[in-house]
GUGU-103302 format. One record per atom (N, C-alpha, C): residue in one letter; z, x, y. Coordinates in pm, whole numbers, padded with zeros to 5 digits, always signed. Layout:
N
AZXY...
This chain:
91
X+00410-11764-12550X+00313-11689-12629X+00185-11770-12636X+00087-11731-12619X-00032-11777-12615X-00130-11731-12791X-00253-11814-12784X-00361-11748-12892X-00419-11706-12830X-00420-11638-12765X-00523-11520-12733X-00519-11394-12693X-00526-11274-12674X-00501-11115-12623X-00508-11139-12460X-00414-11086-12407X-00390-11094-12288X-00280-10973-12244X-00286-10929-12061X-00261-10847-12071X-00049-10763-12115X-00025-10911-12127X+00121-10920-12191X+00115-10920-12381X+00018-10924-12434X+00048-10903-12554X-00051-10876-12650X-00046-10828-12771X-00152-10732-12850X-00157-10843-13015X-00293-10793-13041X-00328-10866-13123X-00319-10798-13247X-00306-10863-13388X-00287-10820-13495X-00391-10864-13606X-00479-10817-13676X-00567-10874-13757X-00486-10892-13940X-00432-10972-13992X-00393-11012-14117X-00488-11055-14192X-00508-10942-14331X-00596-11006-14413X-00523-11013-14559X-00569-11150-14581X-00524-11147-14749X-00627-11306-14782X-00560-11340-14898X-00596-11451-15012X-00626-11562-14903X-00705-11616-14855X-00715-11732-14813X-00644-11853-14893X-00573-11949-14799X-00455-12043-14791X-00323-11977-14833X-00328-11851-14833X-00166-11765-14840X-00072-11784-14743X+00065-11812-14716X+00084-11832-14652X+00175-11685-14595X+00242-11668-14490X+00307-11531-14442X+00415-11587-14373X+00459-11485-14340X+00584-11482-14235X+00609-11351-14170X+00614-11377-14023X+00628-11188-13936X+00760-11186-13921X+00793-11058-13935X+00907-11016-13896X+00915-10868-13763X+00981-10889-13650X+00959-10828-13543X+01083-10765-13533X+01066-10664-13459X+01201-10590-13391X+01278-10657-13298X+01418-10616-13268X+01515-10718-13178X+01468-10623-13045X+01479-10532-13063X+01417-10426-12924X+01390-10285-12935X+01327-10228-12836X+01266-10114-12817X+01305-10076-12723X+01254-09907-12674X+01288-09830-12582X+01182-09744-12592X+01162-09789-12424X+01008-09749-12374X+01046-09592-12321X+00999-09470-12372X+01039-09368-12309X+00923-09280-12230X+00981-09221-12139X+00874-09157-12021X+00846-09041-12150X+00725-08952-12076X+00659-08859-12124X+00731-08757-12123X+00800-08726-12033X+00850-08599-11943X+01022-08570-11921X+01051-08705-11903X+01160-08679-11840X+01258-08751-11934X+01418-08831-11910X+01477-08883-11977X+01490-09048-11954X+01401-09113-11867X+01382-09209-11855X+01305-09312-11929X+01363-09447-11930X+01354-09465-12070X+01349-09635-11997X+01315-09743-12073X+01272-09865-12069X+01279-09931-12175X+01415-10026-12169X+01407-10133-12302X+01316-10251-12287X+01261-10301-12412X+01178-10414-12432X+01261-10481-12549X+01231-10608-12497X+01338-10691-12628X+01258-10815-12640X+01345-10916-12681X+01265-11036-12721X+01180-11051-12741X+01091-10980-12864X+00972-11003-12948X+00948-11160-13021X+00820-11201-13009X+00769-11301-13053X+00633-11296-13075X+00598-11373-13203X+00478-11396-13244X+00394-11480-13243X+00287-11535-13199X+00207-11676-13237X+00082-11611-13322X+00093-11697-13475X+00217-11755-13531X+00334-11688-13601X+00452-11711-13550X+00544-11672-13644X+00564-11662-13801X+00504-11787-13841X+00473-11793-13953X+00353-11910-13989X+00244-11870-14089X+00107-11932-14091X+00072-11917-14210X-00048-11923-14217X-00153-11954-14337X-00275-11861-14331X-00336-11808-14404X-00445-11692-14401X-00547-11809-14415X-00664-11808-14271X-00747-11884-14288X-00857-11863-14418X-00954-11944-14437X-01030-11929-14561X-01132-11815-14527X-01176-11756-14386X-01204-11630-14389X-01156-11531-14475X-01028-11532-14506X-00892-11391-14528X-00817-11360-14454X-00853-11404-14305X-00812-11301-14225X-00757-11414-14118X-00631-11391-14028X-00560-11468-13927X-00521-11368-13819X-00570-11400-13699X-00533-11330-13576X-00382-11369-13573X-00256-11270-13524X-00146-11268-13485X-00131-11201-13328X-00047-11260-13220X-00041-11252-13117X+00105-11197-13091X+00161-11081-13083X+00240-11064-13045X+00269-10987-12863X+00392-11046-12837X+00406-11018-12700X+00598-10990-12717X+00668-10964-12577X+00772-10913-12571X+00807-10849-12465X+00949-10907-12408X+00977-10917-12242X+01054-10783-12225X+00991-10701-12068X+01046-10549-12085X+01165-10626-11960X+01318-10500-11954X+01403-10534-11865X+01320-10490-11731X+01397-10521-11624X+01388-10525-11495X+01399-10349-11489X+01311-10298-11396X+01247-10195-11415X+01359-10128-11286X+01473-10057-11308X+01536-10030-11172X+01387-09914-11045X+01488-09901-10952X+01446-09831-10807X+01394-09663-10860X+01477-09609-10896X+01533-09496-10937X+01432-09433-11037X+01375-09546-11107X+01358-09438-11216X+01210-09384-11221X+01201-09294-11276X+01086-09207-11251X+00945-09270-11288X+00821-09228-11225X+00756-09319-11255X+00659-09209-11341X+00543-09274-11390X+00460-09196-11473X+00431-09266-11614X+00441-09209-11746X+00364-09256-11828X+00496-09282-11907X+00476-09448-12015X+00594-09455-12085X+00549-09487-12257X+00586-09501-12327X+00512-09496-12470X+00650-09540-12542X+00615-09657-12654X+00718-09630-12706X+00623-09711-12842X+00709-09732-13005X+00653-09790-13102X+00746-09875-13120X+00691-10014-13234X+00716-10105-13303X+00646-10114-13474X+00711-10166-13479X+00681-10215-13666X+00678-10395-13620X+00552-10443-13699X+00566-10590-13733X+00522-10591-13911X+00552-10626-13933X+00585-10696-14084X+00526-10798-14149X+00436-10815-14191X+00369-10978-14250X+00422-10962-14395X+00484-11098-14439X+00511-11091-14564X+00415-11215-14594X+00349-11178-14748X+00274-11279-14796X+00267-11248-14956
């Protein structure tokens, strides 16, 4: 996991009390589903940088989350896939 937005993972803006501290909580996995059809794509192993931090004295702390999709078989249909997550900051 990196600090920065890249094209493996999406950024999160956290605002609260400056020197607060937090903690994320992520999903164990997802399922990426096509538009159309019944094809479908798990994503698992979610991670955050930082997992858990401090609200800079701005208010506000960039969060980096990213998360590894399975091996994409031969077969399956191609086209558009969409799926959601929940992340969680507790502070």
């Amino acid at each position: 996991q990196t600090n920065a937005e890249t094209s493996e993972n999406a950024s999160f803006l956290v605002t609260g009390d400056a020197g607060v501290t937090f903690t994320t909580t992520l999903p164990n996995r997802i399922w990426m589903n096509h538009s159309s059809t019944r094809s479908r794509i798990r994503v698992r192993r979610f991670r955050s940088s930082p997992r858990n931090g401090r609200i800079r004295n701005s208010g506000e702390r960039l969060i980096f989350v990213g998360a590894t999709r399975n091996r994409i078989p031969v077969n399956i249909s191609t086209g558009s896939y969409a799926g959601t997550f929940t992340v969680t900051v507790v502070y």
